[in-house]
C-alpha positions as CSV (number, residue, x, y, z in Angstrom):
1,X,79.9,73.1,128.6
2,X,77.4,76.0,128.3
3,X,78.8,79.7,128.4
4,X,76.3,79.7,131.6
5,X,78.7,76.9,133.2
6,X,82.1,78.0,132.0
7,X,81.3,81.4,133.3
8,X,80.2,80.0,136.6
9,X,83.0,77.7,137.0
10,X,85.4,80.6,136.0
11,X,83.7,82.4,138.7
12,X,83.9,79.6,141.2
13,X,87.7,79.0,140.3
14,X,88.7,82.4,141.8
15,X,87.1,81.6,145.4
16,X,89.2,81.0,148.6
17,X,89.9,77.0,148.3
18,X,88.0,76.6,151.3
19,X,84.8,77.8,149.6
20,X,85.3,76.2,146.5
21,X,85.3,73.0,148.8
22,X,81.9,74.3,150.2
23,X,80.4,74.7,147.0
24,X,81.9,71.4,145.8
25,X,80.3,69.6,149.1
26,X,77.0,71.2,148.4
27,X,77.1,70.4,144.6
28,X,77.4,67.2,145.3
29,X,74.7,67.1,148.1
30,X,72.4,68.3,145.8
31,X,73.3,65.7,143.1
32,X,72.5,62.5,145.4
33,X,69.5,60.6,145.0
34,X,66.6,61.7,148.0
35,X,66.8,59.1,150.7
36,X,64.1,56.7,150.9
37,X,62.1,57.3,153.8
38,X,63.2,55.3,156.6
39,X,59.6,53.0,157.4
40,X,58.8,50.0,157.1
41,X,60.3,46.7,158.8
42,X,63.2,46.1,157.0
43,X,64.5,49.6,157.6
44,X,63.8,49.1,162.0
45,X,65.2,45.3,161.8
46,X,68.4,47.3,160.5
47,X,68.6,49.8,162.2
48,X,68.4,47.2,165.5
49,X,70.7,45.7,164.0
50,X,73.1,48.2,163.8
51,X,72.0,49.4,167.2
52,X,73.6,46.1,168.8
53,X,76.5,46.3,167.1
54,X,77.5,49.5,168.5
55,X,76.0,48.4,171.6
56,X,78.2,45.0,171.4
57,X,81.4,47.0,170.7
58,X,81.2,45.3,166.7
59,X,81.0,48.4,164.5
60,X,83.8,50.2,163.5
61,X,82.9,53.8,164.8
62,X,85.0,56.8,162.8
63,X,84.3,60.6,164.2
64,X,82.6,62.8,161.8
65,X,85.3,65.5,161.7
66,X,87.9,62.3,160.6
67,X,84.8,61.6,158.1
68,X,84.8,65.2,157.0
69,X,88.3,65.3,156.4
70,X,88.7,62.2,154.3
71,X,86.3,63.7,152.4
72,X,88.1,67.3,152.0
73,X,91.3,65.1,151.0
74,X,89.9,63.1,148.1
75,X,88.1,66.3,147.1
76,X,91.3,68.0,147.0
77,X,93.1,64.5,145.6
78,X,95.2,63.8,148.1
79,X,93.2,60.9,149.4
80,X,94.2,57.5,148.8
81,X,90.8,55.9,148.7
């Protein structure tokens, strides 16, 4: 690691957990790959797809602030998966 990065993660170590959990989320944000744009007509058969499943009752639907939270708990390590 660089003196740059050590100092930065020395830095980052002595934040309030919940902001170290901000910066981890938006570390790894930055990290993904872009998302391909979403044209073309594999990408709308899909997403119809998807659309009657929700519509059917099919999907398995989890609330965002459940999503959130699993992934605050595997950040964290307490997750199980």
């Amino acid at each position: 690691m660089s003196p740059t990065t050590e100092q930065l993660l020395t830095s980052a170590l002595r934040l309030p957990e919940s902001e170290r959990l901000e910066l981890a989320e938006a570390l790894l944000a930055a990290s993904e790959p872009p998302v391909p744009d979403p044209t073309g007509e594999a990408w709308v058969a899909e997403l119809h797809r998807r659309s009657a499943q929700v519509g059917a009752g099919e999907a398995a639907l989890t609330p965002w602030p459940e999503v959130k939270q699993r992934v605050r708990d595997r950040l964290e390590g307490r997750g199980g998966g």
